[in-house]
C-alpha angles and dihedrals in degrees: 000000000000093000091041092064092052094045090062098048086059090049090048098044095049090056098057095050097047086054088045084054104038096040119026097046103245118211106187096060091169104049086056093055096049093052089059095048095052086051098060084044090062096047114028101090077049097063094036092049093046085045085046097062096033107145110218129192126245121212128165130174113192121180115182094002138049110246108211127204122191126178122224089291103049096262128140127250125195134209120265139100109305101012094134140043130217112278093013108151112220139177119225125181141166129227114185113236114244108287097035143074152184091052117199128200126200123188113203091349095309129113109256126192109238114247091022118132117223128177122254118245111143141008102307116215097196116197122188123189139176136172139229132276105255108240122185122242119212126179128193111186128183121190088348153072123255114203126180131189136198122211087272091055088247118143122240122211125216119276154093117313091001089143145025147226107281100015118142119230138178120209131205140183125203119171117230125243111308100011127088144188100044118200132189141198120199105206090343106304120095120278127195108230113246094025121122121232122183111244119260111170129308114359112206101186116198117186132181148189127199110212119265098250119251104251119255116256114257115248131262 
């Protein structure tokens, strides 16, 4: 980049004339100061003009939540190569989507405070999280046995704020010795035992087993 290049010229030139002076016993100090002097004032509106005008990318990732970016005038902005400016001063904040809650925001890896402004001074990488509403799980199980997985196939016990909005369960029924055909309802409508459902809200499982008849007496 443009500024880059003249940094590096100051670094360069600034090199040569501390050796000039450190090691080959300069006499005119001053001279030599104010070479290097003269030099920055050449090419300082150089490097702020080229820093100035300095094009830096956008990127967010949100998952749960909408991040929102606005510039000094309330405008959007949207992600890509080139969206900011240096020293734009810009507005990002974090709203959690329906089901899910405390979101966080972190901008290039550090925490941010939503609705904060910043400066812009590099390419900026924006993540947003949230997590979901905690829900109870309850299970009432008669001749049988209720099991209930998470994605992980953990189990999850019974209680209050056991899952959350958007998990993923999977559900399965076994009666128990000496019953059979086992059924179960998942908030009161009919549930296939093993299969998975995305958390809503409570989940009040009921399960069942009828008693394996007594066979009939052989006749005589």
């Amino acid at each position: 980049m443009a500024n880059d290049n003249l940094i590096q010229k100051v670094i360069n030139e600034l090199n040569y004339e501390i050796i000039q002076l450190k090691y080959k016993n300069e006499t005119n100090v001053t001279m030599r100061i104010d070479t290097i002097v003269e030099f920055l004032e050449g090419v300082k509106d150089d490097v702020i003009g080229a820093r100035d005008n300095q094009k830096f990318d956008l990127h967010r990732t949100a998952t749960n939540c909408t991040i929102t970016i606005l510039d000094k005038d309330n405008n959007a902005i949207t992600d890509g190569s080139n969206k900011l400016t240096y020293g734009d001063v810009i507005k990002i904040s974090v709203t959690a989507s329906s089901g899910y809650e405390n979101p966080t925001i972190s901008v290039n890896g550090l925490p941010f405070t939503s609705g904060n402004t910043m400066v812009v001074k590099n390419d900026l990488y924006i993540t947003g999280n949230a997590t979901g509403v905690p829900y109870d799980l309850s299970r009432t199980a008669t001749n049988c046995t209720i099991t209930v997985l998470d994605s992980d196939n953990e189990p999850i016990t019974d209680g209050e704020n056991k899952i959350k909005y958007g998990d993923t369960i999977k559900i399965s029924v076994e009666a128990n010795e000496g019953y059979e055909n086992a059924t179960l309802t998942v908030n009161d409508a009919s549930f296939t035992s093993g299969n998975t459902m995305t958390v809503t809200g409570d989940v009040v499982i009921v399960g069942s087993a009828s008693a394996i008849p007594e066979p009939e007496p052989e006749q005589q």
